[in-house]
C-alpha positions in Angstrom: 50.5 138.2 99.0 53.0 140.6 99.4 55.0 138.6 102.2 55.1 135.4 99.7 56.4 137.6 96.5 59.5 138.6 98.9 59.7 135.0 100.1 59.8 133.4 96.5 62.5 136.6 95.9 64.4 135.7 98.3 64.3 132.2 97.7 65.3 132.8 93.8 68.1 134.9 94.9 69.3 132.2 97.2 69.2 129.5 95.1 71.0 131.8 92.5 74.8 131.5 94.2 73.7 127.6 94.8 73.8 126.7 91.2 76.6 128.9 89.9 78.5 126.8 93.0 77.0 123.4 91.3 78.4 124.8 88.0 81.8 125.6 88.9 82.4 122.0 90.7 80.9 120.2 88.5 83.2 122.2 85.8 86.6 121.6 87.9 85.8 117.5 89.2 86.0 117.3 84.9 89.0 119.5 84.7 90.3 116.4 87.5 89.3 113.7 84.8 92.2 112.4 83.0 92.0 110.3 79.8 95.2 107.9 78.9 95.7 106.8 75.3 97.4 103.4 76.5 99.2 101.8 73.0 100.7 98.7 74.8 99.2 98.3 78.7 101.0 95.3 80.5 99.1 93.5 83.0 102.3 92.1 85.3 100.2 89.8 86.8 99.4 87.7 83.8 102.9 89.0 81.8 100.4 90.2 79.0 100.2 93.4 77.1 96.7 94.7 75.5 96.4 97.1 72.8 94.6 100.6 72.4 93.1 100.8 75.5 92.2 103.9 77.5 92.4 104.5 80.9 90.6 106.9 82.6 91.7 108.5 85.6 89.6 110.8 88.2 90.2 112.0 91.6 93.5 110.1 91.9 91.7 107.0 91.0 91.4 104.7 88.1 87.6 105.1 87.0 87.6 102.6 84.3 89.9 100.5 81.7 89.3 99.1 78.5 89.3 99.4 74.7 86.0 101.3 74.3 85.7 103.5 77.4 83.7 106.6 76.4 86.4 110.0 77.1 84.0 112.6 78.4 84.3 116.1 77.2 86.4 118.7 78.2 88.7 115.7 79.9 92.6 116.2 79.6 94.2 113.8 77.2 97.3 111.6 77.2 99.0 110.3 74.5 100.9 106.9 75.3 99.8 105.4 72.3 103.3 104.7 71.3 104.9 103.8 74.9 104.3 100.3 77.3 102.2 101.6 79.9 102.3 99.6 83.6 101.6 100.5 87.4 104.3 101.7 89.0 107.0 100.1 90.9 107.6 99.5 93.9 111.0 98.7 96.3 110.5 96.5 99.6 113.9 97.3 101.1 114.7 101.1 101.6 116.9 102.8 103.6 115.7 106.6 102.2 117.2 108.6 105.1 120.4 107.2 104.7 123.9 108.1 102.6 127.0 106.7 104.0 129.7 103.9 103.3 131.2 101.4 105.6 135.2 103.1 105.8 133.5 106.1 107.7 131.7 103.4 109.8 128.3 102.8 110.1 128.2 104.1 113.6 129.3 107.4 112.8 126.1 108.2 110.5 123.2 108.6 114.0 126.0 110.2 115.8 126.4 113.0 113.8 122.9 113.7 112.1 119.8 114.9 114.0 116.5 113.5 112.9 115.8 116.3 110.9 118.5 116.0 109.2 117.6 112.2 108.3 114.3 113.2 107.3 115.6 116.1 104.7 117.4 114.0 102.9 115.3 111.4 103.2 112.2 113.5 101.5 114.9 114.4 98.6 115.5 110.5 98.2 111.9 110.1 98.3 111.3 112.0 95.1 114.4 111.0 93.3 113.2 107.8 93.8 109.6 108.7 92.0 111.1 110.3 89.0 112.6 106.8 88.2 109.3 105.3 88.4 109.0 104.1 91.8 105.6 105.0 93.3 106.3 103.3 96.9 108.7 102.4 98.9 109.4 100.8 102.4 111.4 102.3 104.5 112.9 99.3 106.6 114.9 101.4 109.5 117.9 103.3 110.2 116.0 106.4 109.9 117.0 108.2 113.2 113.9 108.6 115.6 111.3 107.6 113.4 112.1 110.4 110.5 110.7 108.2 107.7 106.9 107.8 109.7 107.2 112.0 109.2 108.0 112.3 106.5 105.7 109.0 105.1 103.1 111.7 107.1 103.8 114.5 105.1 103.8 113.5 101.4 100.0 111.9 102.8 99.2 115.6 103.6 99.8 117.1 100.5 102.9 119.0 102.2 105.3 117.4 99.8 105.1 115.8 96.5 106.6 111.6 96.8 105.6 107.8 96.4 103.9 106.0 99.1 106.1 105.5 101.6 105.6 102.5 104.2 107.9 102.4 107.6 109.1 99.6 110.2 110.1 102.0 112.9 113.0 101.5 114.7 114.8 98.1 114.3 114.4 95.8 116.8 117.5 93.5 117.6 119.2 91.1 120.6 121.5 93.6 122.5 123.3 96.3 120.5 121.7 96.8 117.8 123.9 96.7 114.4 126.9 97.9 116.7 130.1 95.6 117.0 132.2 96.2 120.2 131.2 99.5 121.5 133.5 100.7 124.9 131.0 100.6 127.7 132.1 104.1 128.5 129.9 105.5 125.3 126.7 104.0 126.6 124.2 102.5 124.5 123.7 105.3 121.2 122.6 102.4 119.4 118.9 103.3 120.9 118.6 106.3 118.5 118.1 103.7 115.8 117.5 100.3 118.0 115.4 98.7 120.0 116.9 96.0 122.4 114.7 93.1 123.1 116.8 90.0 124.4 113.5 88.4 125.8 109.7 87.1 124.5 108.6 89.9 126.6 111.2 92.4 125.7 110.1 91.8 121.7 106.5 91.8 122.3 106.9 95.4 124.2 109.3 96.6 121.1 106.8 95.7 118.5 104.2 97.5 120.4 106.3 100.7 120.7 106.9 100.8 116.9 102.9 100.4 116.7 102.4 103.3 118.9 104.9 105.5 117.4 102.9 105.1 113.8 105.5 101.7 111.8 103.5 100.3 108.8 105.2 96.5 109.5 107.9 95.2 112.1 111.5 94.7 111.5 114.0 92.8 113.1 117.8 91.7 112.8 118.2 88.4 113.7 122.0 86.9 113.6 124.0 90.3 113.3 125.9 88.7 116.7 126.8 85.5 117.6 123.9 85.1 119.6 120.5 85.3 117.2 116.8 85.4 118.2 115.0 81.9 119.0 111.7 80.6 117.6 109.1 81.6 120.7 111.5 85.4 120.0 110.2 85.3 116.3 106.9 84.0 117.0 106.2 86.2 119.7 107.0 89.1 117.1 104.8 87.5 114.7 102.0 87.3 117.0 102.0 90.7 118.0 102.4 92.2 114.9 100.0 90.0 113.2 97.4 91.0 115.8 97.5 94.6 114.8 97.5 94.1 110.9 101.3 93.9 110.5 104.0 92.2 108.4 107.3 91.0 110.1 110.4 91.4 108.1 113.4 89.8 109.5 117.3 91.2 108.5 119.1 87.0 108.4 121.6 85.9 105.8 121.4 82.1 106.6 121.8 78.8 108.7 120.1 78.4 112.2 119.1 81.7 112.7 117.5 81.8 109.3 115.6 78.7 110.2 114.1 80.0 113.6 112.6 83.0 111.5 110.9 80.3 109.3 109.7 78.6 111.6 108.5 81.1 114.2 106.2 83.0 111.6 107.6 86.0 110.4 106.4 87.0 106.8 109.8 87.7 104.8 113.5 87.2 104.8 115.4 90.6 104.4 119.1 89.6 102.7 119.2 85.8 102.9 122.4 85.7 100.7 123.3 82.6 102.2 120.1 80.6 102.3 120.6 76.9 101.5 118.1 74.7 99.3 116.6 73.0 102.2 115.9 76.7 103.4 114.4 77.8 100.3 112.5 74.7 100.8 111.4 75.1 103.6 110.6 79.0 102.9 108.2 78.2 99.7 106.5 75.3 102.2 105.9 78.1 104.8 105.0 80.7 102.0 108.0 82.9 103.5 108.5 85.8 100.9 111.7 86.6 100.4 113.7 90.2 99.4 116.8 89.7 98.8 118.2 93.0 98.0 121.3 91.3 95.6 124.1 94.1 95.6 125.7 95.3 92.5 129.1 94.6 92.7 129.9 98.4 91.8 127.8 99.3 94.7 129.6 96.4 97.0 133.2 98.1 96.0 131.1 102.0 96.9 129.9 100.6 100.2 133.2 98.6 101.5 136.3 99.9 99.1 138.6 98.6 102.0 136.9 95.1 101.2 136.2 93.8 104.6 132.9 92.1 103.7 135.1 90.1 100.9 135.8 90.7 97.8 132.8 92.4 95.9 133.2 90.5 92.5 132.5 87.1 95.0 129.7 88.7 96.8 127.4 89.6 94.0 128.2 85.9 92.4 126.9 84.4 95.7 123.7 86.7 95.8 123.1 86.1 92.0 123.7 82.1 92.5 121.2 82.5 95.8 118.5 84.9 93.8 118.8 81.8 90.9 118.2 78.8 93.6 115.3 81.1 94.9 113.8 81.6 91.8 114.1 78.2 90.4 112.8 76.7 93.8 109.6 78.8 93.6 109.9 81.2 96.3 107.7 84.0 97.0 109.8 87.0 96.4 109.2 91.2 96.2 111.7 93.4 94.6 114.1 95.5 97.6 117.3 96.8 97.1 118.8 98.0 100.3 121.1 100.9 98.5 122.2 103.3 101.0 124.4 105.7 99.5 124.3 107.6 96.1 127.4 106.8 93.1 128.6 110.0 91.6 126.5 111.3 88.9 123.3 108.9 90.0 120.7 109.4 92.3 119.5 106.9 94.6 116.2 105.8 91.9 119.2 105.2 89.2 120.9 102.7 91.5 117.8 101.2 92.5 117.5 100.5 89.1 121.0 98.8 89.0 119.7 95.7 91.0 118.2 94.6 87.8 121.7 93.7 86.6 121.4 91.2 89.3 118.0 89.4 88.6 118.9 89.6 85.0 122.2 87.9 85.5 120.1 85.2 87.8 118.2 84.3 84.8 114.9 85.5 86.0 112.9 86.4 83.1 111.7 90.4 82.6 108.0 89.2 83.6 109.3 87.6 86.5 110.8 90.7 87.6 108.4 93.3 86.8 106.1 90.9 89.0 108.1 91.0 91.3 108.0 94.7 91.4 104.6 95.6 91.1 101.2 93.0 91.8 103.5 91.3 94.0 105.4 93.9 96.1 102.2 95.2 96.5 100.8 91.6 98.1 103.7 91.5 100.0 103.4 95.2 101.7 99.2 94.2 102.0 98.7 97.2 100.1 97.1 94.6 96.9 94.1 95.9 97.3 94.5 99.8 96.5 98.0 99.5 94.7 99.6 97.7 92.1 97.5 96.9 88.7 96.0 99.1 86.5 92.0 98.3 87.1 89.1 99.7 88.0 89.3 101.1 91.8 92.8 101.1 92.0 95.1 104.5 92.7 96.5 106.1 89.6 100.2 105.0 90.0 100.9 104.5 86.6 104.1 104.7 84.4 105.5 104.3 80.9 109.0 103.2 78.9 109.1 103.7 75.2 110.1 100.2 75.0 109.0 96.3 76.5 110.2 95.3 80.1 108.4 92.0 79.6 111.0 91.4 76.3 113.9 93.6 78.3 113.8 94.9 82.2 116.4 97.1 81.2 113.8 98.9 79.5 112.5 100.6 83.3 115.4 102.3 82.8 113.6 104.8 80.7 110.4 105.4 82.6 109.7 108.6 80.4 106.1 109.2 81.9 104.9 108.9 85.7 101.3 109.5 87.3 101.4 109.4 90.9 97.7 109.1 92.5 96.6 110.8 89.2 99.1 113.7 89.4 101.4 113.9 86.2 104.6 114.3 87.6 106.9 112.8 84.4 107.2 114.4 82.2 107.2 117.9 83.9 104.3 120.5 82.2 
């Protein structure tokens, strides 16, 4: 008898620390349960805004949606009652490591900055870029020796806080890279950033490096010489990256190399500024997406002030006339920018931002856009699943504007609230 009294003791005692534990998680996953008071939440997929609904938010997920979700007790509460509530958006075409402009040469840039260096500034673009609103980003090359997959590796761990960033690795390209004309005697630097692949073989064996060396998709630069990558070159990209789970993205601005890029399979046009109609055509046939990253034409005049990529004010009218074709035609497009380099007095999210000068001035309309940003960026990056709409499931990228993107884009302009995988991080506590 004795013996089982000490047993049952010991037991009690035991179980004792056990449910003070219970208590104190049970107390802190509630503390992690966020309520939003949404006033106006836009669904971009449909273009349609729904009143007084609440969103509630737990463990970096969105637990439920609707106008009569219960808010459990003890939950933190957010007042957007009076604010457009949406997921947040997203940019195709980043080059987050980099700041430079063409009169200093764009050789000069991975000659004179270590990896590390790339990656710094790369993780301060990455959170400029969320304060704007933009919860994730691709990363599309340029970035030294694979900095961007680090530093994509460390906001994942918790080391730092940024959006979602997605990486194509090293950009694969015929010999050269984006070089023009380098003296043999300097050897090939180029391979700091570049991968040469001038064969079926040599591409299949470039897309399987980026693979190994951690890239999200593939990216290659098509016609950046005269000589441009064939249909069996693009196809056998395709076919490897496809194999592993991976987009191809292909850097072309038009003609016959545009068409063998079509043709041989790859999943997006980077640039495209001088795709004809019959490409377009031929692009919506093949459900090609395009990004088409249409310059500002204050950001043309930052990037080349000695105007040797023509005059900027006839640059951005060809990029908003092919953004207008595109559009009208019915292709599939995601929101990228391709800005490099900051403006005084802007960070790199505010000129991100500028690009939607350039769909407005195409005539796209604001739901069109913010589409184009969100549910179908996030299509395009295959990242639909997890990302991109407020529902049920889905992470907790959410944002707000005090006024209505689907009346005026301009309106991202103001994101005046940002959640990023259910961390507030806009406005600051």
């Amino acid at each position: 008898m004795k013996n089982q009294v000490l047993f049952r003791g010991r037991r009690t005692s035991f179980l004792l620390p056990i449910a003070v534990v219970l208590i104190i998680a049970a107390g802190s996953a509630l503390a992690e349960t966020t309520a939003i008071r949404a006033g106006n939440l836009i669904d971009p997929a449909a273009g349609t805004v729904a009143k007084n609904q609440v969103i509630l938010v737990k463990d970096g997920k969105i637990a439920e949606v609707g106008p009569e979700v219960k808010i459990p007790a003890g939950a933190e509460v957010i007042d957007l009652t009076n604010t457009w509530v949406m997921p947040g958006l997203m940019d195709a075409h980043t080059h987050i490591t980099l700041d430079f402009d063409m009169s200093s040469g764009f050789d000069a840039i991975y000659l004179r900055e270590s990896s590390a260096m790339r990656a710094l500034r790369g993780l301060r673009t990455a959170q400029d870029i969320l304060q704007v609103g933009f919860t994730v980003v691709r990363d599309v090359g340029n970035d030294a020796n694979y900095a961007a997959v680090d530093i994509r590796d460390a906001i994942r761990k918790g080391w730092f806080i940024g959006p979602t960033v997605l990486t194509t690795g090293k950009i694969i390209t015929p010999f050269g890279g984006q070089t023009h004309r380098i003296t043999p005697e300097q050897g090939r630097f180029w391979l700091f950033e570049y991968i040469d692949a001038d064969t079926v073989d040599e591409v299949r064996k470039a897309v399987r490096q980026n693979i190994y060396y951690g890239a999200d998709a593939i990216k290659l630069v098509s016609d950046n010489s005269a000589f441009y990558y064939t249909v069996e070159e693009i196809r056998a990209a395709a076919e490897e990256a496809h194999a592993a789970g991976l987009a191809v993205s292909v850097h072309v601005m038009g003609g016959e190399a545009a068409r063998n890029v079509i043709l041989g399979g790859a999943d997006s046009i980077e640039h495209g500024f001088y795709l004809s109609d019959e490409l377009l055509q031929l692009m919506k046939e093949k459900e090609t997406w395009l990004v088409g990253t249409e310059f500002p034409r204050a950001h043309l005049e930052k990037l080349d002030p000695a105007g040797t990529m023509g005059q900027a004010k006839e640059e951005a009218a060809k990029e908003i006339d092919r953004l207008k074709r595109a559009y009208k035609i019915g292709v599939k497009m995601a929101f990228g920018t391709d800005s490099v380099s900051n403006l005084p007095g802007k960070t790199r999210g505010d000129m991100m931002l500028d690009y939607l000068d350039m769909w407005d001035a195409a005539g796209v309309p604001p739901s069109a856009t913010l589409k184009a940003m969100t549910v179908d960026a996030a299509e395009f990056l295959r990242i639909g699943k997890t990302r991109g709409a407020i529902a049920k499931g889905m992470a907790a990228d959410i944002i707000a504007t005090p006024a209505n993107p689907l009346e005026n884009i301009q309106a991202l302009r103001q994101v005046s609230f940002v959640m990023k995988d259910g961390k507030v991080l806009k406005p600051k506590s």
